[in-house]
C-alpha positions in Angstrom: 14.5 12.3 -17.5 10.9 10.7 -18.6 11.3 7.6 -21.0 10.4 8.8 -24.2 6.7 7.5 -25.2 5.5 7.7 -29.0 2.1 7.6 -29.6 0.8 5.0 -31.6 0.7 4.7 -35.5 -2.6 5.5 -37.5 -4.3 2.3 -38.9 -3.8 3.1 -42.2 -0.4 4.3 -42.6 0.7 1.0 -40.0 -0.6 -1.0 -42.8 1.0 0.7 -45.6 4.1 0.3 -43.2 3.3 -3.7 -42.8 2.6 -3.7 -46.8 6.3 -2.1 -47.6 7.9 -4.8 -45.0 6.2 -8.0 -46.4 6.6 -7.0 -50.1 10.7 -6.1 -49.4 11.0 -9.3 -47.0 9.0 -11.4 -49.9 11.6 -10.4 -52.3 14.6 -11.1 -50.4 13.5 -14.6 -49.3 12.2 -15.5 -52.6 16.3 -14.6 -53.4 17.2 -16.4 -50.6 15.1 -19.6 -51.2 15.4 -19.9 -55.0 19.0 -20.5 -54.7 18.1 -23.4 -51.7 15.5 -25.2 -54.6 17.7 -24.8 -57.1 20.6 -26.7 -55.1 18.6 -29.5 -54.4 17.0 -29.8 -58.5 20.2 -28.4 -60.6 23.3 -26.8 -58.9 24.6 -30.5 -58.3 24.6 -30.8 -62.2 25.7 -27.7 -63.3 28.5 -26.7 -61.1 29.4 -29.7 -59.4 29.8 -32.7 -62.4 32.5 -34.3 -61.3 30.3 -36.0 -58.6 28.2 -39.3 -58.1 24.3 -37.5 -57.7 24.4 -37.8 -54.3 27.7 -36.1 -53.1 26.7 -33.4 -56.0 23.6 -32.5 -53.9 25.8 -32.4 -50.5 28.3 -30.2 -52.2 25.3 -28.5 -53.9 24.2 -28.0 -50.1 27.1 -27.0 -49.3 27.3 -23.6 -51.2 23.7 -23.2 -49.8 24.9 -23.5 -46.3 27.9 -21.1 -46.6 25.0 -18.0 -46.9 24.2 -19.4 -43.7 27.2 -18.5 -42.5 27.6 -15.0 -43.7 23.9 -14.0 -41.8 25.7 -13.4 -38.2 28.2 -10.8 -40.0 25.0 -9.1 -41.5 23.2 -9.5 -38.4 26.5 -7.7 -36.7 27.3 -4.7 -39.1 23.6 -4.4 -40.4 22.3 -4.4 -36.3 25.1 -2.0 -35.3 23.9 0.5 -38.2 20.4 0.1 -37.6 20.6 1.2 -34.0 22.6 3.8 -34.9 21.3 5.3 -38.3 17.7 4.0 -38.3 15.7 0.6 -39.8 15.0 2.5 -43.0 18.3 3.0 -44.7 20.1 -0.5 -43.7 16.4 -1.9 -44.8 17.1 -0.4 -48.6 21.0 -1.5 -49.2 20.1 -4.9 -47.4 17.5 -5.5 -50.6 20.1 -3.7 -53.1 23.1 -6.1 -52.0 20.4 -9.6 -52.2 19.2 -8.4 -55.3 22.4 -7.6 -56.8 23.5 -11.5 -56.0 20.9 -13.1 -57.1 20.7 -11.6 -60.6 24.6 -11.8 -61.2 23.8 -15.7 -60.3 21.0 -16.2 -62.9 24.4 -14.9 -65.1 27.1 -17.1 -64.3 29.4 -19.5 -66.2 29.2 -23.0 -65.3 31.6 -25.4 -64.4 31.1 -26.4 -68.6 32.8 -23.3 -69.2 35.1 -21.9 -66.1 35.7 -25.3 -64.3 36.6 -24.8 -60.8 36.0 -21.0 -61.0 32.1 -21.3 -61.2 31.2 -23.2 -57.7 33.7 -20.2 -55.9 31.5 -17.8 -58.1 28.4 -19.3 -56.9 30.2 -19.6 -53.7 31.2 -16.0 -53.5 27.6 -14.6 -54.5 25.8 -16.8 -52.0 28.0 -15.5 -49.3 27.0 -11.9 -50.1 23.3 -13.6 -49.8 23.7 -14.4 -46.7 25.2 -11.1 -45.2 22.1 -9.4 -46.9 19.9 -11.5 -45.2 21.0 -11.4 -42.2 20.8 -8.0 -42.1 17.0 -8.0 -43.3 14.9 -10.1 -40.9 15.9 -7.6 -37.6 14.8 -4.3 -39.9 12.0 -5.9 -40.7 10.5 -6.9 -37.7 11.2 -3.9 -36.3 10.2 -1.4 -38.1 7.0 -3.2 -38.0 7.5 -3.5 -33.8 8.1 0.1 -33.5 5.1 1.4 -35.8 2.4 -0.5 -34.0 0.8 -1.1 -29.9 1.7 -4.1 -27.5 -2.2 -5.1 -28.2 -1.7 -6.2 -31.5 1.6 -6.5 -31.9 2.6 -10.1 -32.4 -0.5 -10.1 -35.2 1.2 -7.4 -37.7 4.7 -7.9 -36.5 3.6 -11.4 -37.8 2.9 -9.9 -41.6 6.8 -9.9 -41.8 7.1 -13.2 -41.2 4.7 -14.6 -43.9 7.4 -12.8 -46.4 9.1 -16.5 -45.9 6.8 -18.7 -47.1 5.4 -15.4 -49.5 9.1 -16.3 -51.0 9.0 -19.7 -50.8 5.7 -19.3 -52.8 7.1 -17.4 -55.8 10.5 -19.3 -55.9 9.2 -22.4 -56.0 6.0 -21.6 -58.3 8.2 -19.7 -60.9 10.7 -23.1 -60.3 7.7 -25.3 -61.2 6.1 -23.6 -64.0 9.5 -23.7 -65.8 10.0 -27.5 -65.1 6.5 -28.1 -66.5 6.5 -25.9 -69.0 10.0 -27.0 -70.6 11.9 -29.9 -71.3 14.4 -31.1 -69.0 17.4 -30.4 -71.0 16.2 -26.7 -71.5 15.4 -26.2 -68.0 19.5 -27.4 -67.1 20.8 -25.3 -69.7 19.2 -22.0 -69.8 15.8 -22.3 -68.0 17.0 -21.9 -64.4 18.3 -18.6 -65.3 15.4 -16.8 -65.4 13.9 -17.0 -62.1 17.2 -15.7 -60.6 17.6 -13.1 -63.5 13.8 -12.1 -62.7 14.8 -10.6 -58.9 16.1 -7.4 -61.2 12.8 -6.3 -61.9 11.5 -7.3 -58.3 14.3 -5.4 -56.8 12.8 -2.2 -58.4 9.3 -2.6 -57.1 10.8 -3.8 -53.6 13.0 -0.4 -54.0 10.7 2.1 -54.7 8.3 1.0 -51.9 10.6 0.4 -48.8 12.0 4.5 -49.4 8.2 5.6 -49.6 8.0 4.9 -45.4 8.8 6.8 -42.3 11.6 5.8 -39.7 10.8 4.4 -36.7 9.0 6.4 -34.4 10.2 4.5 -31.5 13.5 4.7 -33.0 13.4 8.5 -33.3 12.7 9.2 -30.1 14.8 7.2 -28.8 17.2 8.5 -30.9 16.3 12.3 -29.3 16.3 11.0 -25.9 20.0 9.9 -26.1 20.8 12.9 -28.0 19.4 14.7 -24.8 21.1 12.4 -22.3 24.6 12.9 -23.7 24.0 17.1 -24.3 23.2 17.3 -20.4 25.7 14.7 -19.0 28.1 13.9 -21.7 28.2 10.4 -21.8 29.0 8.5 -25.2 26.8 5.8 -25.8 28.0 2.2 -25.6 28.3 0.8 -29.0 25.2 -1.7 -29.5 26.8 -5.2 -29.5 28.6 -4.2 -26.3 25.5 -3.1 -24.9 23.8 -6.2 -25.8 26.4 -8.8 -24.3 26.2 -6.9 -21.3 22.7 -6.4 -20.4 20.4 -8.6 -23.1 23.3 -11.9 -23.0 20.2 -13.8 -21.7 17.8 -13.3 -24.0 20.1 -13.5 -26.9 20.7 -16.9 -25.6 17.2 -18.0 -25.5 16.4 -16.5 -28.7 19.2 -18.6 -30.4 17.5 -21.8 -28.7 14.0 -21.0 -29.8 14.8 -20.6 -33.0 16.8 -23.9 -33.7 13.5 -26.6 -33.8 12.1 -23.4 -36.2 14.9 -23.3 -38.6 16.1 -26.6 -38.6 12.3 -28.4 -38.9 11.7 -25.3 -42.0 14.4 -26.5 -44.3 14.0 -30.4 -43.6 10.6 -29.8 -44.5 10.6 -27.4 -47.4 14.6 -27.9 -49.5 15.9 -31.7 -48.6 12.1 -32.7 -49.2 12.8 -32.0 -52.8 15.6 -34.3 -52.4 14.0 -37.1 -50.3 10.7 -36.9 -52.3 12.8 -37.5 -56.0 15.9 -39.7 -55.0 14.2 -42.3 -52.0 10.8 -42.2 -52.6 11.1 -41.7 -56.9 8.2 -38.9 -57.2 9.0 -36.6 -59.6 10.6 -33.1 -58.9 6.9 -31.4 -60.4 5.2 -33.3 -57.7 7.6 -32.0 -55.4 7.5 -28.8 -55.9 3.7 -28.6 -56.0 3.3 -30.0 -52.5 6.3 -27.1 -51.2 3.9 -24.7 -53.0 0.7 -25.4 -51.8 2.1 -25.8 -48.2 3.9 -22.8 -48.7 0.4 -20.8 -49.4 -1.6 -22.3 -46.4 1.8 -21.7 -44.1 1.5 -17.8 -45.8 -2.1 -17.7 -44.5 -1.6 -19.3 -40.3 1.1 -17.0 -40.2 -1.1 -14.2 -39.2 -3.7 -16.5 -37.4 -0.7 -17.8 -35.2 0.5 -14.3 -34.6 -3.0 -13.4 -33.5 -3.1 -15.9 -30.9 -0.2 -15.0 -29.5 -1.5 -11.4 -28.8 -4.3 -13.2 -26.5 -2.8 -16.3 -25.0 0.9 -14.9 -24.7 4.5 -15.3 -27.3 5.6 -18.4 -25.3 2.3 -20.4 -25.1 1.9 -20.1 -29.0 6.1 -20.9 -29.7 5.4 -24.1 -27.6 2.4 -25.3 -29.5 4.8 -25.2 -32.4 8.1 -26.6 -30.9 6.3 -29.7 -29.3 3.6 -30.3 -32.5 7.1 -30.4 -34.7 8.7 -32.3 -32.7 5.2 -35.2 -32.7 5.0 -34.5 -36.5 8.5 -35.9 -37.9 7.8 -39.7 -37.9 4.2 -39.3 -38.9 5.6 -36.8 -42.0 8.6 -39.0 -43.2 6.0 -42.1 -42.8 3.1 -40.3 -45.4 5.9 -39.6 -47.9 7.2 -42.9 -48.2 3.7 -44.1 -48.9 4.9 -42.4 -52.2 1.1 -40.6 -53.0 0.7 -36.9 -53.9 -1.5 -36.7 -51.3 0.4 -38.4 -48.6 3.4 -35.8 -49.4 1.1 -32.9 -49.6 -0.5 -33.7 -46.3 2.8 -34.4 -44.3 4.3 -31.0 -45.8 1.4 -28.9 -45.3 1.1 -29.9 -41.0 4.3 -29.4 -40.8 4.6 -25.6 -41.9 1.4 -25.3 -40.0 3.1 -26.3 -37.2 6.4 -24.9 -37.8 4.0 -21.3 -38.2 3.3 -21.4 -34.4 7.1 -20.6 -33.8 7.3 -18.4 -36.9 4.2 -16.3 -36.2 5.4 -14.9 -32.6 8.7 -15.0 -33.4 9.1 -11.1 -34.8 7.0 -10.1 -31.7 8.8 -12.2 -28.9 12.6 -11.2 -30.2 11.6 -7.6 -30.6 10.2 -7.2 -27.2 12.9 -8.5 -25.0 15.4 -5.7 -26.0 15.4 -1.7 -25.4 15.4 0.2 -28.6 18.8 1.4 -29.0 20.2 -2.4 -29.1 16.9 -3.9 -30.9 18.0 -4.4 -34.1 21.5 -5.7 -33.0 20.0 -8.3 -30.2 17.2 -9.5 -32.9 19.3 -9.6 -35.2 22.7 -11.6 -33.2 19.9 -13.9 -31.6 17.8 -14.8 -34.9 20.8 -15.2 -37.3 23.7 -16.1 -34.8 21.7 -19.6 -34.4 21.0 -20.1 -38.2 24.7 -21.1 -38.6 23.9 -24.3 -36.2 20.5 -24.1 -37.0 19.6 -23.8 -41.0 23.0 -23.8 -42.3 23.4 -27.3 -42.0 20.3 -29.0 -42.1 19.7 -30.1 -45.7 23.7 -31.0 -45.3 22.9 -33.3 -42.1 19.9 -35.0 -43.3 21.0 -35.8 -46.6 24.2 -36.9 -44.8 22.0 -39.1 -42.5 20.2 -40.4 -45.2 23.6 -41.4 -47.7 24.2 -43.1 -44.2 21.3 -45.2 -43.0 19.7 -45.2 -46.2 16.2 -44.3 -44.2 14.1 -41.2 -42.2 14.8 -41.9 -38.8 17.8 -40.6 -38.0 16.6 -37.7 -39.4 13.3 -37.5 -37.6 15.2 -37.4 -34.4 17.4 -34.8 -35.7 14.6 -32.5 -35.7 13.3 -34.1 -32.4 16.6 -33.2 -30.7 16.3 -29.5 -32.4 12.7 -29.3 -30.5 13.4 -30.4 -27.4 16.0 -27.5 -27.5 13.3 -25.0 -28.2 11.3 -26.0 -25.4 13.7 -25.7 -22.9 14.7 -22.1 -24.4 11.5 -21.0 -24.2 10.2 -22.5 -21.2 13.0 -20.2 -19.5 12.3 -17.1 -21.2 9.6 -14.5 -20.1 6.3 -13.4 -21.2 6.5 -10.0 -23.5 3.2 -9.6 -24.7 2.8 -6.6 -22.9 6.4 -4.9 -22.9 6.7 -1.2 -23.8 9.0 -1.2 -26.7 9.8 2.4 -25.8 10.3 2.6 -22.3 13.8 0.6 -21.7 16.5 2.8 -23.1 17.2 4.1 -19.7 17.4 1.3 -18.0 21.0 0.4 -20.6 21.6 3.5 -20.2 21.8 4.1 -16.5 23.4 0.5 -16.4 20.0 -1.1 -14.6 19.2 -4.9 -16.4 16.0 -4.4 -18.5 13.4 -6.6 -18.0 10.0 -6.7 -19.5 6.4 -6.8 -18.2 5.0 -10.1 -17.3 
């Protein structure tokens, strides 16, 4: 039997396809990331009192790092379902169930009122974050992946991608206008509400435009063609995770390694910022939070630009720029902050989401392309979100661990070093899938041959 072939999407309904997968992945990382800027400026306060400022943010970090942990389950049941029911419907209850959590946290009691019971609330709701999200990034991509052509692939798979710092944007502009707009007694006691209450009415929007698209096409036909194969010879398909460990172990392995200098450098750089800025250096949250914002917009507008270089010079070419530049940029950027200036800060956040962009950019592309269709969204998904829980989880925790130890940035600089040298090696051993035929390798699993892409 012929692999099945899809033709490509028209221009204008791939955008409206692109549109639909930034605006849902904006809205579930602004979720994501309002909770991560709200542990470093108030959680510590609010729901952890009992503690010197200091252990408050590491407990604060703490809760933030537990959604971490709940990704790989999303990424397990969410991938499973994908492959088997389609991108489309996990991609609507993944932005129902972040949603959901986020507004019941802009609601609840804290430890003022409940005690103990309000960090396992916040505990319990961050959890359910965390599966959400792990469940969102592989749909995402893919559906994305699967509309477009291997020309120009890694430039709109990239539009996904800018959803991050599209989040990071809105979180932390709605976080700042309320610290400058009100006092900070009525920011601690009711005005960090309404951001997280505000994800209700986002929700809706994010709702009614992710069920306006069309499946997969490269999912559907896929789909068909193992409908076909198990009519004629009767042959069950392997469940996805099963096929993944067997033939795509590799890649999942390298995908876990690129991503760690990616994830790790992102939250250094953009949540325990907030806390290095304010507690060693003594700028003020505002200023803070204005440098994470306006980095945030100029890493929102390389995304693209990053992607599109990766569709002429190749995924791993671009992913090094970014590993290696990271890895030169982290005693440069912790030196500019301590000079204490706005525009010192600014300047050392702003390279370094440029930089982190190069590994961002490609990333939806590369992970996409190096598994066959009927596993995609299970070996994106394991590899992206599997390494998070080594990778993201812990990083505001470890630097702001290194820091209440050494009292200074360089242990923490060659954290992040460390993470980068990782991601080079990863990557350096993977292959070139610029030009891999996202629907051609279900028959390969099938038939039990290794898939490997075009180099």
């Amino acid at each position: 039997m012929a692999a099945a072939r899809t033709t490509p999407t028209p221009p204008g309904s791939l955008k409206r396809i692109v549109a639909a997968s930034l605006i849902g992945t904006t809205i579930e990382w602004y979720d994501f990331f309002l909770y991560g800027s709200a542990a470093a400026l108030v959680f510590n306060k609010l729901f952890f009192p009992d503690s010197d400022p200091l252990v408050g943010t590491l407990l604060s970090f703490l809760t933030y790092a537990v959604g971490f942990a709940a990704r790989p389950l999303g990424a397990l049941v969410f991938g499973h379902y994908g492959d088997r029911l389609g991108r489309k419907k996990l991609l609507v209850l993944s932005l129902l169930l972040m949603g959901g959590a986020t507004f019941a946290i802009g609601l609840l009691p804290t430890h003022a009122t409940v005690g103990s019971a309000a960090p396992l609330l916040l505990t319990a709701l961050r959890l359910v974050q965390g599966f959400a999200l792990g469940g969102e990034w592989g749909g995402a991509v893919l559906l994305v992946s699967e509309h477009g052509d291997a020309k120009r692939r890694g430039f709109w798979a990239s539009w996904p991608q800018t959803g991050a710092p599209a989040g990071q944007l809105l979180a932390t502009g709605v976080l700042s206008a309320l610290t400058a707009l009100l006092s900070e007694s009525a920011f601690v006691s009711w005005g960090w509400r309404v951001p997280f209450l505000l994800s209700g009415v986002l929700v809706i929007v994010g709702l009614w435009i992710r069920l306006s698209v069309d499946e997969s096409p490269v999912f559907k036909a896929a789909l068909a063609a193992a409908e076909e194969r198990k009519a004629a010879a009767g042959a069950v398909e392997k469940m996805p995770l099963v096929a993944v460990v067997r033939h795509h172990w590799r890649d999942v392995l390298i995908a876990m390694g690129a991503r760690m200098a990616e994830n790790i450098s992102y939250y250094v750089i953009t949540a325990f910022i907030l806390v290095y800025a304010t507690t060693q250096v003594g700028l003020s949250k505002q200023t803070a939070l204005n440098t994470v914002l306006i980095g945030s917009a100029v890493h929102f507008a390389v995304i693209p630009l990053w992607g599109a270089l990766s569709d002429r010079l190749g995924r791993r070419p671009v992913y090094l720029i970014g590993a290696v530049g990271v890895g030169l940029w982290m005693f440069p950027f912790f030196a500019l902050i301590d000079r204490g200036t706005f525009g010192s800060l600014l300047l050392a956040v702003t390279v370094g989401l440029v930089l982190h962009g190069a590994m961002y950019a490609p990333q939806a592309a590369f992970f996409s392309e190096m598994f066959a269709t009927r596993v995609r969204y299970s070996g994106a998904s394991i590899g992206a979100q599997f390494s998070s829980v080594a990778a993201g989880a812990p990083a505001p925790l470890i630097a702001t661990a290194l820091l209440d130890a050494y009292g200074g940035p360089t242990p923490i600089a060659l954290y992040v070093i460390a993470a980068a040298l990782l991601t080079v090696v990863a990557v350096a051993c993977a292959r070139e899938t610029r030009h891999s035929d996202l629907a051609g390798d279900d028959e390969e699993v099938a038939a039990g041959r290794p898939v490997r892409a075009e180099v």
